[in-house]
C-alpha positions as CSV (number, residue, x, y, z in Angstrom):
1,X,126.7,97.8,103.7
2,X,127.6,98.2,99.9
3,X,126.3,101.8,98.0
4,X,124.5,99.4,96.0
5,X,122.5,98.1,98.1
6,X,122.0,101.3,100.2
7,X,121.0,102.5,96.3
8,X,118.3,99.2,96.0
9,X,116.7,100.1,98.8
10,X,116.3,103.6,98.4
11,X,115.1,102.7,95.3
12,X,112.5,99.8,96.4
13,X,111.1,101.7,99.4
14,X,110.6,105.0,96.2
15,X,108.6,102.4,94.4
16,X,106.7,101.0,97.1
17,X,105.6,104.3,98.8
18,X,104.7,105.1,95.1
19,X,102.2,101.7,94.2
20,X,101.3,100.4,97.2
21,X,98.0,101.8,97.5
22,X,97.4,101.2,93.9
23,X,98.1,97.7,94.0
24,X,96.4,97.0,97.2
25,X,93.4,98.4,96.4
26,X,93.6,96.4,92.9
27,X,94.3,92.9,95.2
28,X,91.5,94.0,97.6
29,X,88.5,94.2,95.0
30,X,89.9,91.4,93.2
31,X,89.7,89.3,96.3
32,X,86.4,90.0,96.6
33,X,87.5,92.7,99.5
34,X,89.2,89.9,101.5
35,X,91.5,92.2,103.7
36,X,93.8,89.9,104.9
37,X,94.7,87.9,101.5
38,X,94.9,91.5,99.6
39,X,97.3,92.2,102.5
40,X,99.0,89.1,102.0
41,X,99.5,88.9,98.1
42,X,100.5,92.8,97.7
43,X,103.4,91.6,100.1
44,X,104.0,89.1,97.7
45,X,104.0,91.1,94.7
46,X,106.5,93.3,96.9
47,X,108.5,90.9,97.8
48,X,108.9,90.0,93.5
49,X,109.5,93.9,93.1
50,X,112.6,93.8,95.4
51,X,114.2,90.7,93.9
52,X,113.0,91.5,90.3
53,X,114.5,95.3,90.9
54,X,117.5,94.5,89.1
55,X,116.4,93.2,86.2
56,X,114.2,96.2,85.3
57,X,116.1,97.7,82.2
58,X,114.3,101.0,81.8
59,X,112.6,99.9,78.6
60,X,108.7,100.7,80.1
61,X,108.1,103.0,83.0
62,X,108.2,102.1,86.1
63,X,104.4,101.9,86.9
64,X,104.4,99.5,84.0
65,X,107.4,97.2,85.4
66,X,105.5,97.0,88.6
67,X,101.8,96.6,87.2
68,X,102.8,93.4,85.0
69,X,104.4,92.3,88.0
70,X,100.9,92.0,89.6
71,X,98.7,91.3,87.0
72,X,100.6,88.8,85.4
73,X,99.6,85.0,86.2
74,X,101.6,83.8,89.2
75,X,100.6,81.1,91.3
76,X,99.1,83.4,94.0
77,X,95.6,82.6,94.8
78,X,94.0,86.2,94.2
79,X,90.4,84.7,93.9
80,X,89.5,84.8,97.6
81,X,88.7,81.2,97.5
């Protein structure tokens, strides 16, 4: 295994013990407390921090990086419905 990726995933597993809660909980109420799908969609929005990881420049915090992440539009269903 490359130091880089040892250094990604150091990184990504920082950054999700850091906003994990936060974004679930966010998910959650805006599913209308739909455990599963909130479970479901802040994989999701996981899974798009690990691939976007690389492209974050620095130029916002990281809080930032990952909160447009999740409250941008994206085709995930976060309605409930």
């Amino acid at each position: 295994m490359s130091i880089f990726k040892d250094e990604r995933e150091q990184k990504f597993i920082s950054v999700y013990h850091s906003y994990v809660s936060e974004i679930y909980q966010y998910v959650y109420l805006r599913t209308g407390m739909n455990k599963a799908l909130a479970e479901d969609i802040t994989q999701d929005i996981f899974v798009d921090v690990y691939r976007g990881m690389s492209g974050f420049k620095g130029l916002s915090s990281e809080r930032t990086w990952v909160c447009l992440l999740y409250t941008s539009p994206s085709p995930r269903d976060i309605s409930g419905s």
